[in-house]
C-alpha positions in Angstrom: 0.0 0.0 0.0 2.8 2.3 0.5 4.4 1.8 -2.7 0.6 2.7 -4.4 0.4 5.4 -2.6 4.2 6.9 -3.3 3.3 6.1 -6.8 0.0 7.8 -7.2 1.3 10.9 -5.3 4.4 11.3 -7.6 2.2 10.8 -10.6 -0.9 13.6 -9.7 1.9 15.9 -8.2 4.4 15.6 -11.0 7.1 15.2 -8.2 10.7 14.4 -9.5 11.2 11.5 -7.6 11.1 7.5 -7.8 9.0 5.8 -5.3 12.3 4.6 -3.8 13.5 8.1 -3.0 10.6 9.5 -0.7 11.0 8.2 3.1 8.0 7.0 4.4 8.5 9.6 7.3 9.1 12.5 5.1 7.1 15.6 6.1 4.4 15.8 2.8 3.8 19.6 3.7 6.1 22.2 4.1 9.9 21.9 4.7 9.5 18.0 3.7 8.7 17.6 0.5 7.7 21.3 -0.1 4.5 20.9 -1.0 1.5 23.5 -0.5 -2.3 23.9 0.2 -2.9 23.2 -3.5 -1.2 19.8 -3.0 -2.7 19.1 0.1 -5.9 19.1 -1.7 -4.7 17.0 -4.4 -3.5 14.6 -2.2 -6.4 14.2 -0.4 -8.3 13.4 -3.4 -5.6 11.3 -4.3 -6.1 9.0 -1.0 -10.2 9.5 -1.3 -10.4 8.2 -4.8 -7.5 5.4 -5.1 -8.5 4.0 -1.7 -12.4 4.8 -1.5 -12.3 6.3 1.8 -13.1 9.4 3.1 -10.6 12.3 4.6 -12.9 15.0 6.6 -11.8 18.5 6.5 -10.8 18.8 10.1 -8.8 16.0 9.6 -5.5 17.6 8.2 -2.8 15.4 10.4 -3.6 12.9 8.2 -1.1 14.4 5.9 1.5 14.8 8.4 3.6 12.2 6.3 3.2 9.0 4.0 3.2 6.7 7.2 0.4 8.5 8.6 -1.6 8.3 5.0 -1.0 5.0 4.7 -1.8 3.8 8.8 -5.1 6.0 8.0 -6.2 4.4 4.6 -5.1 1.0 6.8 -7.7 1.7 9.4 -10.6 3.5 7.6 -10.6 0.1 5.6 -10.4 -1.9 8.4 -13.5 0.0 10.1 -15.5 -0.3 6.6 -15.1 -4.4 6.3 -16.3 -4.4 10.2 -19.1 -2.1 9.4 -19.6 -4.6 6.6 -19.0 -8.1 8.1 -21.6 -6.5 11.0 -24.1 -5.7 8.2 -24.6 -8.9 7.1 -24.4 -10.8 10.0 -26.9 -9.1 10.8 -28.9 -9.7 7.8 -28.8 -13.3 8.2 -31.5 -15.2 9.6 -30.9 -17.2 13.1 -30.8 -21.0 12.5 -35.1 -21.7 13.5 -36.2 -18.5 12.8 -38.4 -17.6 9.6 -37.7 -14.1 7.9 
């Protein structure tokens, strides 16, 4: 997931790096990898729309660096498949029990 996510962001950004050149602790705004409030926009639509999760605005620290983007994507997804797995468990009929 880190590699997609290196990838995708040097891609929408244009960014003059390789994948293997961006630490996964490097600050994404600012003095890191320079970026700006523009960026930060972009990639925050990058993360929405290659993952299918949702950042909220207040939510900014998210961007702090790749390792926090990728723990985040990590456990929105993992809160979506519970939310799932709970949804149809309990959509399933009990064992004796007409629907």
């Amino acid at each position: 997931m880190i590699d997609t996510f290196k990838n995708e962001l040097i891609k929408r950004l244009n960014l003059p790096y390789n994948a293997d050149d961006l630490h996964e602790d490097v600050a994404l705004l600012g003095a890191g990898l320079g970026l700006d409030s523009l960026d930060a926009l972009e990639i925050v639509l990058c993360i929405e729309n290659s993952f299918d999760i949702k950042i909220p605005d207040q939510n900014i620290s998210v961007l702090r660096s790749i390792n926090t983007v990728v723990d985040y994507v990590i456990e929105q997804q993992a809160l979506k498949n519970r939310k799932l797995n709970a949804t149809v468990t309990a959509s399933r009929p009990m064992d004796g029990c007409p629907r």
